[in-house]
C-alpha positions in Angstrom: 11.7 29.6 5.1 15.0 28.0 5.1 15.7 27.3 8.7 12.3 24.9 8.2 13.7 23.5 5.3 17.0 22.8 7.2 14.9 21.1 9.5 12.3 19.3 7.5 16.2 18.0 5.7 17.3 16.4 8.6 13.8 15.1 9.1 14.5 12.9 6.2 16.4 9.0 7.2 18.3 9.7 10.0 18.4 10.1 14.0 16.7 13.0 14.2 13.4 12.2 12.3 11.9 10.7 15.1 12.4 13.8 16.9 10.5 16.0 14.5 8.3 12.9 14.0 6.9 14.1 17.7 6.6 17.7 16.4 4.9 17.0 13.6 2.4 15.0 14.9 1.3 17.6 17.3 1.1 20.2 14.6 -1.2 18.2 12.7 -3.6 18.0 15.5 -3.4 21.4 16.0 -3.5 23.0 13.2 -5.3 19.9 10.9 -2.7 20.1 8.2 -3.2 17.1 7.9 -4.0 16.2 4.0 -7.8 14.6 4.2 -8.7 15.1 0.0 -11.0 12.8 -1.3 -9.1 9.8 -4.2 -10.6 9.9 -7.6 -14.6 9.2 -8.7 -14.9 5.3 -9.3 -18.8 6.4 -11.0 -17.0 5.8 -14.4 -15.0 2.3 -13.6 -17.4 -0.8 -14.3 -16.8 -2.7 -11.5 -16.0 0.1 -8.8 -12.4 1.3 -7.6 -11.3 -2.0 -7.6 -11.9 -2.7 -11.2 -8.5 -4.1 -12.8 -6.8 -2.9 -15.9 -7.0 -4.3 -19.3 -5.7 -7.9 -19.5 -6.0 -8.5 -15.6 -8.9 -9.8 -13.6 -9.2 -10.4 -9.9 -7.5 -13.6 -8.5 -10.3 -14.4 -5.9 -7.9 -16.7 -4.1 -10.0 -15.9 -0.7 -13.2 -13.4 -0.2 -12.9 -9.8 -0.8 -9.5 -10.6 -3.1 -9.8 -7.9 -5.3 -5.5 -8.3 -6.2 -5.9 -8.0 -10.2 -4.0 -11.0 -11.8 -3.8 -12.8 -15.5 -6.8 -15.4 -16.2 -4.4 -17.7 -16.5 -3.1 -17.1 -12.4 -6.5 -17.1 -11.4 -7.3 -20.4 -13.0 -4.4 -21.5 -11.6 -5.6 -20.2 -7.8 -8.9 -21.8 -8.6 -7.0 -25.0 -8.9 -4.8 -24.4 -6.2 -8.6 -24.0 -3.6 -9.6 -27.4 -5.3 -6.3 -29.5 -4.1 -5.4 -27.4 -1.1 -7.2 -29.7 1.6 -5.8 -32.7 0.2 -1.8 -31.1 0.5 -2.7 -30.7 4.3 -1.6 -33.2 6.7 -4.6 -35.1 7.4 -3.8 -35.3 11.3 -2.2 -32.0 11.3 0.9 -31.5 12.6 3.4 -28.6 14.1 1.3 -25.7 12.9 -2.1 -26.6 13.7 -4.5 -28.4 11.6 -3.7 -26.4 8.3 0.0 -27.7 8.1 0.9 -28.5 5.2 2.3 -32.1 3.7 6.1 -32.3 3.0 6.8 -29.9 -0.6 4.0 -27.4 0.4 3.5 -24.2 2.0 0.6 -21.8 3.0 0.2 -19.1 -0.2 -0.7 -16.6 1.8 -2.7 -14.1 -0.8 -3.1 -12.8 2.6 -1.7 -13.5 6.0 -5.1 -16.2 6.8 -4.7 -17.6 3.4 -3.1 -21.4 4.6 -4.0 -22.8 1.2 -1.1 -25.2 0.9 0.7 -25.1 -2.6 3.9 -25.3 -4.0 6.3 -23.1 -3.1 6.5 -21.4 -6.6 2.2 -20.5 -5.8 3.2 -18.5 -2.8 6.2 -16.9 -4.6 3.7 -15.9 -7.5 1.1 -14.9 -4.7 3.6 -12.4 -3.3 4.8 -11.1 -6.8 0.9 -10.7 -7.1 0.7 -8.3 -4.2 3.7 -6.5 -5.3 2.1 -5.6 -8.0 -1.2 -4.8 -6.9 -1.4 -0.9 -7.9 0.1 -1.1 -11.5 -2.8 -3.8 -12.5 -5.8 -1.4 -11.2 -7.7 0.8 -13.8 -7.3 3.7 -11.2 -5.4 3.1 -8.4 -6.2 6.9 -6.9 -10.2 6.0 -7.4 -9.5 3.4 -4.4 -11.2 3.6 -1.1 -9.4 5.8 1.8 -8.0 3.3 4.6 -6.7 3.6 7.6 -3.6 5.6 6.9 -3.5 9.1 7.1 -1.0 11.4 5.0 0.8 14.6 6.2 2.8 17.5 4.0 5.4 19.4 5.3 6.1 21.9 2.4 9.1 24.1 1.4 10.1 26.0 -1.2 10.2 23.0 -4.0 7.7 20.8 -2.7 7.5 18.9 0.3 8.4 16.1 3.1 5.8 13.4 3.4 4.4 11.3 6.2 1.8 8.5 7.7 0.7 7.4 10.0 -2.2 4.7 10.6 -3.8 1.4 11.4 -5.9 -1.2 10.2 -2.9 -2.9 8.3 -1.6 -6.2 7.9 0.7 -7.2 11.5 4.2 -7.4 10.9 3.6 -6.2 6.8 5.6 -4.0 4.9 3.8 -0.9 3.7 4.6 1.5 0.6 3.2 4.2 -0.6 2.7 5.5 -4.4 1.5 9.0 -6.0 -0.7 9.0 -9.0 -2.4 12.1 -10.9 1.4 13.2 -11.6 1.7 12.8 -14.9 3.3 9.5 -15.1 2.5 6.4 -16.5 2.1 4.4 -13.7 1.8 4.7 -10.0 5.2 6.7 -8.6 7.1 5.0 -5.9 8.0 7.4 -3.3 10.7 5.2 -2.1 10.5 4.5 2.1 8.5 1.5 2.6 7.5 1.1 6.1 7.1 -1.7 8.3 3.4 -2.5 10.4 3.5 -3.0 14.0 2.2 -6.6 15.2 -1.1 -4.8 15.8 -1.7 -3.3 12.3 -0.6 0.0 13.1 2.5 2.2 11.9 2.8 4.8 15.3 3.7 8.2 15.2 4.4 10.5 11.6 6.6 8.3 9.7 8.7 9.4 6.7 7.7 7.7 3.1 9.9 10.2 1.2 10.1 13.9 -0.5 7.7 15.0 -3.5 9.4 17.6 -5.5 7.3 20.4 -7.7 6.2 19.5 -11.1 6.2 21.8 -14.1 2.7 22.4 -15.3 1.2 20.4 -12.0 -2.1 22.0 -11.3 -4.0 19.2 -9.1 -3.3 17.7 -5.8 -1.6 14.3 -6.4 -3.2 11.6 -4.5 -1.2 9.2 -2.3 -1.9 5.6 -2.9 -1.1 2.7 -0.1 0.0 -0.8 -0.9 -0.5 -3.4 2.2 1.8 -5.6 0.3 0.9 -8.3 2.9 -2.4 -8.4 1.3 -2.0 -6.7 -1.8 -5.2 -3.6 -0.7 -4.6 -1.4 -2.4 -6.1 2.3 -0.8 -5.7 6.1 -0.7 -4.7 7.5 2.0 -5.4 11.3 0.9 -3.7 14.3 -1.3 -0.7 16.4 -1.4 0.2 19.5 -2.5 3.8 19.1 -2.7 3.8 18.0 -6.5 3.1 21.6 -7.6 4.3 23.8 -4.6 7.0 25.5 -6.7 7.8 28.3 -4.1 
């Protein structure tokens, strides 16, 4: 046990964790360690997994935009679909025919969103996103998405990686546990960074989960495409209460 916990160590930022990134990949395959739990019931939520906690409601800016905001920034991203063709350069201009007129940019809720508005909308659009998991009833009741989750364990809990696809190009992705006891989603601490074609390659490290005292459920892994603020699940992990 401790010459794999001197490895899984250096498997942590550094050089060598895209070496053991490799090995880790094929013993997933092999062996299907990889963690493939099911996220939380959303029976009990009244508007399924997506349904926002007390005080928030879905912003709406574009279809399917579940991101849970105040009333008062979805009014305000009603308004901001109202006056958006009339901020757009009528005759277009050096991006296309959604470029916006001098003072405005593209909010981008999501990377199609060219809604033009001023700069302050796509600042709050972005701190929106950010915030995406804290604002959900039950972030772990979310749907699984296209990134997978894998647990290297030692004797106090364990190493974690993803790997996946189906995310926004070029967007940063982070990763969150919940059923831990804590009051709101826990940030495991390595964002990663999408590939132009949605996908983060390989087993990538998002960080170490050390055992919890009194821990008796898998904790479930929840994935933040802050790009588009999607919030999904990406499986469970034992590591929380693997105590030796």
């Amino acid at each position: 046990m401790h010459g794999r916990k001197s490895v899984a160590e250096e498997a942590g930022p550094g050089s060598l964790r895209r070496v053991l990134a490799g090995l880790i990949a094929a013993v997933a395959l092999l062996t299907g360690l990889a963690a493939t739990g099911s996220p939380a019931m959303a029976a009990d939520l009244p508007y399924g997994p997506y349904t926002c906690a007390t005080g928030f409601v879905w912003r709406e800016a574009v279809p399917a935009d579940l991101v849970c905001v105040t009333p008062q920034v979805r009014s305000q991203t009603t308004t901001e679909n109202s006056l958006g063709p009339s901020r757009r350069e009528p005759n277009g201009g050096i991006y296309g025919p959604d470029t916006c007129k001098q003072g405005y940019v593209w909010r981008e809720t999501r990377p199609s969103d060219h809604v033009c508005v001023p700069p302050a909308g796509r600042d709050q659009a972005r701190s929106d996103n950010s915030n995406a998991p804290w604002r959900l009833a039950d972030p772990g009741a979310t749907p699984r998405g296209g990134v997978s989750l894998y647990t290297s364990l030692d004797g106090t809990g364990g190493y974690l990686y993803a790997t996946g696809s189906g995310l926004s190009p070029n967007g940063v992705v982070r990763f969150y546990a919940v059923g831990i006891n804590t009051v709101a989603p826990y940030s495991l601490g390595y964002p990663l960074t999408a590939r132009a074609d949605g996908t983060l390659p390989g087993w990538q490290y998002i960080g170490y989960a050390g055992c919890r005292s009194g821990q008796t459920q898998p904790a479930t892994i929840v994935v933040l495409d802050q790009s588009s603020g999607l919030v999904t699940t990406a499986g469970t992990t034992e590591a929380f209460r693997h105590c030796g």
